[in-house]
C-alpha positions as CSV (number, residue, x, y, z in Angstrom):
1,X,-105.7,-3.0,-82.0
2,X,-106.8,-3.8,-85.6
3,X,-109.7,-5.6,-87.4
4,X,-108.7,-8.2,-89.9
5,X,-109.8,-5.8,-92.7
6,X,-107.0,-3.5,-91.6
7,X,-104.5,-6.1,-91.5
8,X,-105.3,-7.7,-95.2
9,X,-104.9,-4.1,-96.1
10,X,-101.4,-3.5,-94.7
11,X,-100.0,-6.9,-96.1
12,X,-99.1,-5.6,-99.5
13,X,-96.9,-2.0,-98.5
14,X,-95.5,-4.2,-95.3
15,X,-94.3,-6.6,-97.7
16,X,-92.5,-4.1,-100.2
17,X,-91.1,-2.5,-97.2
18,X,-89.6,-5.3,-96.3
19,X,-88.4,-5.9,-99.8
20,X,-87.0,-2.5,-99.6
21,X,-84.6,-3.5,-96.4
22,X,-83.6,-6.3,-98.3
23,X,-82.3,-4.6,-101.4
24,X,-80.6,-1.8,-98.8
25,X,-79.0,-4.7,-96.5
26,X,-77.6,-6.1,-99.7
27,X,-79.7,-9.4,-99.4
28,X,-80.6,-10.1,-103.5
29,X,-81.9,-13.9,-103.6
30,X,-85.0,-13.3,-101.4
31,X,-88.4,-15.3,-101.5
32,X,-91.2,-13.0,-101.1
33,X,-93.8,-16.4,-100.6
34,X,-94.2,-20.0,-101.3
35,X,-94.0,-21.1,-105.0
36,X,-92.6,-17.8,-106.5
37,X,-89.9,-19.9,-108.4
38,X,-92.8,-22.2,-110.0
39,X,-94.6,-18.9,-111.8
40,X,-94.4,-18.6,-115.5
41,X,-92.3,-15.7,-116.0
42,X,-94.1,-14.0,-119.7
43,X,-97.4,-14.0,-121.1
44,X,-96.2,-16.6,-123.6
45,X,-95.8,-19.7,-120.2
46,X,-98.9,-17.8,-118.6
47,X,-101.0,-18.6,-122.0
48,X,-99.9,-22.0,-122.2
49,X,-100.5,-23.1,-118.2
50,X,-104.3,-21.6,-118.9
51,X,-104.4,-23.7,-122.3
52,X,-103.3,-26.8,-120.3
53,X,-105.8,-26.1,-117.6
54,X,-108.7,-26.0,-120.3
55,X,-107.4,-28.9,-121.8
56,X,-107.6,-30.8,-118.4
57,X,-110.7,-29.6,-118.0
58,X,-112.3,-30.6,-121.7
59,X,-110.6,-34.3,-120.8
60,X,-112.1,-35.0,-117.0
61,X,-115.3,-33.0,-116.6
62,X,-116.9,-32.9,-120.2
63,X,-117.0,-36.5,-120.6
64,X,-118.3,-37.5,-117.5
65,X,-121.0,-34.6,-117.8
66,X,-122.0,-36.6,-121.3
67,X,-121.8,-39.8,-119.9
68,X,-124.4,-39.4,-117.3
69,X,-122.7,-38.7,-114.1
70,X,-124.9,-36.2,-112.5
71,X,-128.3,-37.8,-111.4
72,X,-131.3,-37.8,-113.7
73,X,-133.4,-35.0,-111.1
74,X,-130.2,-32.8,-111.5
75,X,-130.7,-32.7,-114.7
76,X,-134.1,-32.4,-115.4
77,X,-133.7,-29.4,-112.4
78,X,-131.5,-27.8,-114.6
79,X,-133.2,-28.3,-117.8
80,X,-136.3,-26.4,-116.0
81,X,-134.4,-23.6,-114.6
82,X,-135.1,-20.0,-115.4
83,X,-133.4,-17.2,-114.1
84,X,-135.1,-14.8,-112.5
85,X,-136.0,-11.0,-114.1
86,X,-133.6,-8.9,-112.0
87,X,-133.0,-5.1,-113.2
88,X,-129.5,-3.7,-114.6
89,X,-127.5,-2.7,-112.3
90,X,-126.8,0.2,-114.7
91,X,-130.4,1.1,-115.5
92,X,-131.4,4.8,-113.5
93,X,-133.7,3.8,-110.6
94,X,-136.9,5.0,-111.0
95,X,-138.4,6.9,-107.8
96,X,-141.1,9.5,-107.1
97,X,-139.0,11.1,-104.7
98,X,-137.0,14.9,-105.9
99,X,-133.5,14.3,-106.6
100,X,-132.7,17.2,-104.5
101,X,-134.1,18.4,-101.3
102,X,-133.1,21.9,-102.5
103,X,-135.1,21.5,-105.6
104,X,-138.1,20.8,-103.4
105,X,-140.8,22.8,-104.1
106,X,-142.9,23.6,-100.7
C-alpha cells in the first residue's frame, strides 16, 4: 500500500502522535528509542563528546597514516591525484536556447 519513501516519511509525526497518547494516558517515563538516556543533554556534553571523538581520532588514525600503514602505490596514487574541473553548481548555465518560449521571436 505504501513505498518505503512514504513510510520513512510518516515515522517522525507517527512517533509524536504516539508521544501525544502518552502524555494524555498519563504515561510520563516513556522511551521514544534505544539509547535516549546515553545523549548529552546541553551543548556544553555535546562539545566535549565531539572533542573526545577528535581526540580519538588524532591518537589512532594520524599515527598510523605517518607511520606508513597505507601501501606505497596508495600513496603515490594519491600524491598524483587531481580533481577534475567540474562547474559551480551556482554558476548560470550557459545555453543558446530563449529562456522563454513566449519570448520567442518567429
Amino acid at each position: 500500500m505504501w513505498n518505503p519513501d512514504l513510510l520513512l516519511l510518516l515515522v517522525e509525526p507517527t512517533m509524536y502522535m504516539i508521544i501525544a497518547f502518552a502524555e494524555k494516558a498519563g504515561i510520563q517515563d516513556y522511551v521514544t528509542y534505544e539509547g535516549e538516556e546515553d545523549e548529552p543533554d546541553d551543548e556544553d556534553e555535546q562539545l566535549d563528546g565531539i572533542e573526545k571523538a577528535i581526540d580519538i581520532a588524532q591518537d589512532r588514525i594520524v599515527p598510523k597514516a605517518k607511520a606508513g600503514v597505507f601501501p606505497k602505490e596508495i600513496e603515490e596514487r594519491l600524491e598524483q591525484f587531481t580533481p577534475p574541473e567540474q562547474p559551480s553548481l551556482l554558476e548560470k548555465p550557459t545555453t543558446n536556447q530563449p529562456e522563454s518560449l513566449l519570448g520567442k521571436e518567429e
